[in-house]
N, CA and C atoms as an extended XYZ file, in Angstrom:
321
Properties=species:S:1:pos:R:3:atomname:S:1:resname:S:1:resid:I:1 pbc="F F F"
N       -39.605      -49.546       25.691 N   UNK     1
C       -39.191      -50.629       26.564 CA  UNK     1
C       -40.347      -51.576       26.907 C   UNK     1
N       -41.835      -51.161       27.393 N   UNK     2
C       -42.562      -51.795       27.791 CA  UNK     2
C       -43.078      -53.029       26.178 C   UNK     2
N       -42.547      -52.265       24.797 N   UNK     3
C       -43.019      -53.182       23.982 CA  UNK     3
C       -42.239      -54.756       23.902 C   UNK     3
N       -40.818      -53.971       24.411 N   UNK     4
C       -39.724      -55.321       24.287 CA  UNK     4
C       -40.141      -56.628       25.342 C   UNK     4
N       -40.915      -55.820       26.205 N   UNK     5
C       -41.319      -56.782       27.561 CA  UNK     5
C       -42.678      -57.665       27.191 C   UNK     5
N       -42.966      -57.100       26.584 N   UNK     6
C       -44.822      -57.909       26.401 CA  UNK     6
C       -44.183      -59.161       24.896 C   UNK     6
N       -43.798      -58.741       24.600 N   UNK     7
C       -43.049      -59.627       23.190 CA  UNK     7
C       -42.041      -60.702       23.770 C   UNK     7
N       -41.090      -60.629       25.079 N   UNK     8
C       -40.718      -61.755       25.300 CA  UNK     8
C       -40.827      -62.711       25.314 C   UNK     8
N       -42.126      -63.129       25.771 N   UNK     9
C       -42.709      -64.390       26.092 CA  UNK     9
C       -42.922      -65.320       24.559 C   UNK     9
N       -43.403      -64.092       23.475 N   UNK    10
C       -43.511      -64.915       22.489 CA  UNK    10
C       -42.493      -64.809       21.581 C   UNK    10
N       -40.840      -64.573       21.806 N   UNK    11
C       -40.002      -64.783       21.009 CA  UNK    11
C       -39.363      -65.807       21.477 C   UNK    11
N       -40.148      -65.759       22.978 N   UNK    12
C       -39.122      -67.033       23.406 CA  UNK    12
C       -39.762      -68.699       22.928 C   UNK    12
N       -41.194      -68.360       23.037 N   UNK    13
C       -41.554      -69.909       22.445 CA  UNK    13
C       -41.405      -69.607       20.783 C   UNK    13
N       -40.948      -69.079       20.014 N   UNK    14
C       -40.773      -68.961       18.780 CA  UNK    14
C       -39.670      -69.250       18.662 C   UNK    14
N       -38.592      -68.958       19.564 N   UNK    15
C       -36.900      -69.791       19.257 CA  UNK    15
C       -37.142      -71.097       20.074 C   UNK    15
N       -37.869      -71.254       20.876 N   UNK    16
C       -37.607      -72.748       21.234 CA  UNK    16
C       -38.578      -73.665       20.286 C   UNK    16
N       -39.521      -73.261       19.989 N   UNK    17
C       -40.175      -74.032       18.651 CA  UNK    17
C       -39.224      -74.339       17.186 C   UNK    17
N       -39.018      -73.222       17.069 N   UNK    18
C       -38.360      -73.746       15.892 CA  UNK    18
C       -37.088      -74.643       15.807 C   UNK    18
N       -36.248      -73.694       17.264 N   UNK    19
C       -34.935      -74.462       17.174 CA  UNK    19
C       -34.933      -76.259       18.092 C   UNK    19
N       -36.188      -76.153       18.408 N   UNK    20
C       -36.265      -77.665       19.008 CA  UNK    20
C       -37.249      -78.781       18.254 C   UNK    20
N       -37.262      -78.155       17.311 N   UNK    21
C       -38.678      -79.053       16.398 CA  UNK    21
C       -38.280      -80.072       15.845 C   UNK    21
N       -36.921      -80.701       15.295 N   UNK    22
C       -36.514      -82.193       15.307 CA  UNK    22
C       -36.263      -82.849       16.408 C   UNK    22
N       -36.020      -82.562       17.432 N   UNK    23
C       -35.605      -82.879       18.689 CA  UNK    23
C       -37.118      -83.397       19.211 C   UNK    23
N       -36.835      -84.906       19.887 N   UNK    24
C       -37.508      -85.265       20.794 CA  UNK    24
C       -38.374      -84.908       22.148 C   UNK    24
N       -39.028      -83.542       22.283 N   UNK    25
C       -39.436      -82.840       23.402 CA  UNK    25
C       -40.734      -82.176       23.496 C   UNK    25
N       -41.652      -81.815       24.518 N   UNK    26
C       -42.255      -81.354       24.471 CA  UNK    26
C       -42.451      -79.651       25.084 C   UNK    26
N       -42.727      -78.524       24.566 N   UNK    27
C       -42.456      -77.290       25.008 CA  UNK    27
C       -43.769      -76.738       25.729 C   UNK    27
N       -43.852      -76.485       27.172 N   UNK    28
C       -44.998      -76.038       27.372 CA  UNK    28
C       -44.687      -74.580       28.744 C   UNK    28
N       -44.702      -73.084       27.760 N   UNK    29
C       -44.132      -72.051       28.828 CA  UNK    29
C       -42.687      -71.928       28.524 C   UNK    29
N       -42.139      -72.461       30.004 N   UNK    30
C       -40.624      -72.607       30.478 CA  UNK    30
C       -40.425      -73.572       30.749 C   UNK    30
N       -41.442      -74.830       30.583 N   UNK    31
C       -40.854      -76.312       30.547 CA  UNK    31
C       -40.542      -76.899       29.428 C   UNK    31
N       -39.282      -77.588       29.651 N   UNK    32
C       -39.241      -78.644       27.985 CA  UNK    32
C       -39.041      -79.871       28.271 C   UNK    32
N       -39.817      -80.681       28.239 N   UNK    33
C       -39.394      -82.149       28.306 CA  UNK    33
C       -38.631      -82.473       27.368 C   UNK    33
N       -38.073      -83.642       27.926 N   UNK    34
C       -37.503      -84.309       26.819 CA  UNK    34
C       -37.297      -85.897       27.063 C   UNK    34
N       -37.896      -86.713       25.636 N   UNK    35
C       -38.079      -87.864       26.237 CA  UNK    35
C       -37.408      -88.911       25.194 C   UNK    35
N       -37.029      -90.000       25.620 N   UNK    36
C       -36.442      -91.036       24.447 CA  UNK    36
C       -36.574      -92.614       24.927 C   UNK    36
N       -36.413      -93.804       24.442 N   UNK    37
C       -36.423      -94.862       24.645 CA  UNK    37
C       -35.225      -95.421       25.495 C   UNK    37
N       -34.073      -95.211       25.411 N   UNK    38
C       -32.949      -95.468       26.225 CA  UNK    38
C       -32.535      -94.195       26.982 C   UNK    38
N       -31.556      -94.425       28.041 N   UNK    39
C       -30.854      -93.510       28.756 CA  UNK    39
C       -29.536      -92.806       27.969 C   UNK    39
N       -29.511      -93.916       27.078 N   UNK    40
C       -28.238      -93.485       25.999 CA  UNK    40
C       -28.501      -92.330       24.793 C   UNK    40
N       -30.157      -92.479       24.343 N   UNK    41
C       -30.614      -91.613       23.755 CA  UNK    41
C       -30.570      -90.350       24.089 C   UNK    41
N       -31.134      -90.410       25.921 N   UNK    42
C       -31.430      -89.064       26.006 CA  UNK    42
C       -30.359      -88.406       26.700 C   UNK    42
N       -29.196      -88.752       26.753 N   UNK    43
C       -28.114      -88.326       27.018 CA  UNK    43
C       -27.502      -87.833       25.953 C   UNK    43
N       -27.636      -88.205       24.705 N   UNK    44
C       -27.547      -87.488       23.706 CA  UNK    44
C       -28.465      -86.452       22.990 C   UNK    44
N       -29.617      -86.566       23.003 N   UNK    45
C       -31.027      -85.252       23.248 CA  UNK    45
C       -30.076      -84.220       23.858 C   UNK    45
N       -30.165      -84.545       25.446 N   UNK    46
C       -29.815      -83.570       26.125 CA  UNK    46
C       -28.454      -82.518       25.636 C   UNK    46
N       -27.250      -83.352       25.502 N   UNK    47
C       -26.411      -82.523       25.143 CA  UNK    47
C       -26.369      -81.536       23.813 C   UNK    47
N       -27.931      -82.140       22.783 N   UNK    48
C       -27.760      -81.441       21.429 CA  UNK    48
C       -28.601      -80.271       22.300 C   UNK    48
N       -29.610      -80.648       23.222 N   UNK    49
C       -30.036      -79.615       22.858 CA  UNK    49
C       -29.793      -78.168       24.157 C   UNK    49
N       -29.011      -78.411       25.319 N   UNK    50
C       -28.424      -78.015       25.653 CA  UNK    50
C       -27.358      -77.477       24.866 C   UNK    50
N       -26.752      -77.790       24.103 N   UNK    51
C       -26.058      -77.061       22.874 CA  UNK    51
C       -26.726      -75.820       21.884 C   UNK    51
N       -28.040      -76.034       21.624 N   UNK    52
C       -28.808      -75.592       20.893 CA  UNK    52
C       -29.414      -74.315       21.417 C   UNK    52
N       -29.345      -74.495       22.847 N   UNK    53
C       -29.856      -73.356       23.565 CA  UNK    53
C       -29.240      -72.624       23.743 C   UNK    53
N       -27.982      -73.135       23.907 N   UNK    54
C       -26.680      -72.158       24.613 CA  UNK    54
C       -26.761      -71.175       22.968 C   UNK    54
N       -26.550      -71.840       21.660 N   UNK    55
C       -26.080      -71.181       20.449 CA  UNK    55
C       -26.976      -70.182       20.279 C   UNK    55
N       -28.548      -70.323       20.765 N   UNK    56
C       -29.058      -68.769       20.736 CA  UNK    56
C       -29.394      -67.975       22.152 C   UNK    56
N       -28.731      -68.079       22.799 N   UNK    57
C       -28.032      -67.641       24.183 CA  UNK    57
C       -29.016      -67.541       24.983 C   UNK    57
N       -29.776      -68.711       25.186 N   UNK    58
C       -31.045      -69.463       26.345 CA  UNK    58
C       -30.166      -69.881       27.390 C   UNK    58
N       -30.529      -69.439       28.427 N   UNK    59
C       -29.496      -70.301       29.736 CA  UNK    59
C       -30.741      -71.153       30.569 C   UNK    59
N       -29.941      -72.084       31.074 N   UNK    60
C       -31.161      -73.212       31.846 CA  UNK    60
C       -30.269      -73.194       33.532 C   UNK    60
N       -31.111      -73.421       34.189 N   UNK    61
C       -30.788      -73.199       35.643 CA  UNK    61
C       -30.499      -74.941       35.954 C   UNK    61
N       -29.076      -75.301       36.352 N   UNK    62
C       -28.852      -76.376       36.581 CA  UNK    62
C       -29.639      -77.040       37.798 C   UNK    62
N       -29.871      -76.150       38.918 N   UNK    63
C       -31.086      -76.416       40.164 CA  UNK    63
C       -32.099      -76.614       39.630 C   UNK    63
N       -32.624      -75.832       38.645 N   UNK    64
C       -33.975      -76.471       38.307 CA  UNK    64
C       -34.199      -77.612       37.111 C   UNK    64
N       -33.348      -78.406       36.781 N   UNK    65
C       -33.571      -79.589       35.924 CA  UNK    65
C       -33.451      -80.927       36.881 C   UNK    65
N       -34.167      -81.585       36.002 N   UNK    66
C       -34.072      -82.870       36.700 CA  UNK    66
C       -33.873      -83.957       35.518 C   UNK    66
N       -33.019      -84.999       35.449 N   UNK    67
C       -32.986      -85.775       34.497 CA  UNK    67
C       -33.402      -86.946       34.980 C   UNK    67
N       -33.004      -87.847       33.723 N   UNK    68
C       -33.888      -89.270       34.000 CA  UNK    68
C       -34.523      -89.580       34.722 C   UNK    68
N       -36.139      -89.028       34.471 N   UNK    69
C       -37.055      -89.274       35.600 CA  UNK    69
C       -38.110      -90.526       34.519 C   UNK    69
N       -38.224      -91.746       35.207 N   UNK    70
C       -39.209      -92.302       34.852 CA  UNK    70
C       -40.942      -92.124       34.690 C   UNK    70
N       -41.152      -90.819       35.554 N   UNK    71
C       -42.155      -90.552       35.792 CA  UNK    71
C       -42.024      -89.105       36.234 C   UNK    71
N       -43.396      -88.759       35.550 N   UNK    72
C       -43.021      -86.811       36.114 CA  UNK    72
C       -44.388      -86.280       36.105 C   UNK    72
N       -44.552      -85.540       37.251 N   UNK    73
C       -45.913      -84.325       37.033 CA  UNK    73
C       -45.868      -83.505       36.474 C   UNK    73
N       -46.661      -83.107       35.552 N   UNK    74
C       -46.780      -81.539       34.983 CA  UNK    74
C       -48.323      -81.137       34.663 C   UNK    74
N       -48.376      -80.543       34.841 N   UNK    75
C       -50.037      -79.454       34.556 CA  UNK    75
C       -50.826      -80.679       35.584 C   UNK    75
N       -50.742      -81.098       36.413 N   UNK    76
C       -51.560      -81.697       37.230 CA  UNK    76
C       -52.204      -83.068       36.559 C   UNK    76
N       -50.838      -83.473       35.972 N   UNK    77
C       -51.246      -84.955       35.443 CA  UNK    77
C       -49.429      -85.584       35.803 C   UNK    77
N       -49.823      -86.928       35.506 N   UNK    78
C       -48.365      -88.007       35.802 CA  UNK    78
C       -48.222      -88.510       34.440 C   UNK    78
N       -46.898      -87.946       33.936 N   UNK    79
C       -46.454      -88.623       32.436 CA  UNK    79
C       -45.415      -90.052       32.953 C   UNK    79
N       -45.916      -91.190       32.073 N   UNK    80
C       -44.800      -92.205       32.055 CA  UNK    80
C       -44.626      -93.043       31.525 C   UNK    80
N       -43.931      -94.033       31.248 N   UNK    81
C       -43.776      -94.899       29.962 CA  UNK    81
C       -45.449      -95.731       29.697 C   UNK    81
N       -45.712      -95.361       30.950 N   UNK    82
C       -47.392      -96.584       31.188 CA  UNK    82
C       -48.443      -95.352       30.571 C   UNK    82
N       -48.013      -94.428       30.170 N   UNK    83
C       -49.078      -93.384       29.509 CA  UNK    83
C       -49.314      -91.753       30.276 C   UNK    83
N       -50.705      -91.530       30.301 N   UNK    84
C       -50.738      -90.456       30.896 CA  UNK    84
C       -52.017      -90.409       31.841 C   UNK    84
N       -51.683      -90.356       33.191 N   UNK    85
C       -53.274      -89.930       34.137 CA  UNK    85
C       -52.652      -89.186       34.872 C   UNK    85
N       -54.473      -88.483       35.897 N   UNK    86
C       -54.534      -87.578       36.676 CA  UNK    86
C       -53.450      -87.706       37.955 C   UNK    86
N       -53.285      -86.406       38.077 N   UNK    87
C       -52.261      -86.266       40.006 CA  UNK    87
C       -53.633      -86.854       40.286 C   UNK    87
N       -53.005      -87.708       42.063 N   UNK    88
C       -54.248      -88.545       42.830 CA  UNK    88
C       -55.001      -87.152       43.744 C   UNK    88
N       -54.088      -85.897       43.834 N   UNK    89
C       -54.523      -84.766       44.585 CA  UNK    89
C       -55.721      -84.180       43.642 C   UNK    89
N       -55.722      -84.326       42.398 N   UNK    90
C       -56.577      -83.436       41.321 CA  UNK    90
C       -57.925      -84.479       41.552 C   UNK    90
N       -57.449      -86.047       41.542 N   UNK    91
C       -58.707      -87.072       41.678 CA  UNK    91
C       -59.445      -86.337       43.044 C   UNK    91
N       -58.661      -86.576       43.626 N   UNK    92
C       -59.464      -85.977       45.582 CA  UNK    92
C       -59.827      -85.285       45.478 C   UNK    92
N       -59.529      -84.113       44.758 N   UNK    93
C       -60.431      -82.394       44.565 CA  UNK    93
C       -61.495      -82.499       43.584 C   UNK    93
N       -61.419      -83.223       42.919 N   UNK    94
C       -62.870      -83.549       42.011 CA  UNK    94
C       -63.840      -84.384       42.533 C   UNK    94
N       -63.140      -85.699       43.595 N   UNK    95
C       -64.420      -86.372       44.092 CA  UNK    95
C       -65.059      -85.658       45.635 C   UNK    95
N       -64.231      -84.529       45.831 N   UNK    96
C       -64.368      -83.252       47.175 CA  UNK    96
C       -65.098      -82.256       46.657 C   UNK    96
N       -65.353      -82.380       45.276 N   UNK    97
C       -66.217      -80.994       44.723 CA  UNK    97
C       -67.382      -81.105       45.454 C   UNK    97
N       -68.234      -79.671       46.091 N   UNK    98
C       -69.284      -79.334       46.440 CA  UNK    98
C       -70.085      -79.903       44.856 C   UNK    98
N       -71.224      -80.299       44.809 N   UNK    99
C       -71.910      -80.473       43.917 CA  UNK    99
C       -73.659      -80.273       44.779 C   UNK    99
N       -74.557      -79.296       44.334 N   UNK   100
C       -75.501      -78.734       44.379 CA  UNK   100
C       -76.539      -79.395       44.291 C   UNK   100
N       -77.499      -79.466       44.810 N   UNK   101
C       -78.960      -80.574       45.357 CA  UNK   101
C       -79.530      -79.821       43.725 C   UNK   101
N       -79.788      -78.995       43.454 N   UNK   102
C       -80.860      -77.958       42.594 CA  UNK   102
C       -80.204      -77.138       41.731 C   UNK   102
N       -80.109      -77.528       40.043 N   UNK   103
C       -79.297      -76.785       39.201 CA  UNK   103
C       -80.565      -75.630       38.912 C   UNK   103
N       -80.057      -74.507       38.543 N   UNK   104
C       -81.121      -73.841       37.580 CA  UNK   104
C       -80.242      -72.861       36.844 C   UNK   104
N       -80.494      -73.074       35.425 N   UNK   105
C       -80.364      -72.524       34.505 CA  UNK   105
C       -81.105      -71.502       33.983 C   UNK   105
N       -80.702      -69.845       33.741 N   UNK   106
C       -81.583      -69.190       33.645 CA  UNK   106
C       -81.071      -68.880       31.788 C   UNK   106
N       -82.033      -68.687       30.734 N   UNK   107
C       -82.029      -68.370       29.457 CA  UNK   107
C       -82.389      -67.282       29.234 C   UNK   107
């Protein structure tokens, strides 16, 4: 049993890789984006691949999706049609870093 458990994680990005690899999205964990040029596009994304998941019996939690978002955080950055930069919280914690009068490096 404990082998079936340590192997989950990587059968699961192995069916969502393969079975989402024409599809417009990005897979990172238990997130999948999914992104397209119109709203019409990705209304059609969505339903293939909501289809696609269901056929190898992936279930998605309707509370936890969010659609048509123009803009979205993930891994502590802001994705959006204008590109990709830092959360402004990650900027503040880097210009809040303690930084040290006296480095020393020992060899």
């Amino acid at each position: 049993m404990p082998f079936v458990l340590n192997i989950a994680p990587l059968r699961y990005r192995k069916v969502i890789n393969t079975f989402l690899q024409p599809y417009l999205v990005v897979v990172y964990v238990d997130e999948i984006l999914v992104y397209s040029e119109t709203v019409e596009t990705l209304e059609k994304y969505l339903r293939l691949l909501f289809d696609k998941l269901e056929s190898v019996e992936i279930n998605s939690s309707s509370h936890k999706c969010t659609f048509a978002m123009t803009e979205i955080k993930v891994l502590g950055h802001i994705v959006s049609s204008k590109g990709l930069k830092p959360a402004s919280e990650k900027v503040i914690a880097a210009k809040n870093c303690f930084t040290g009068k006296y480095i020393y490096i020992n060899y």
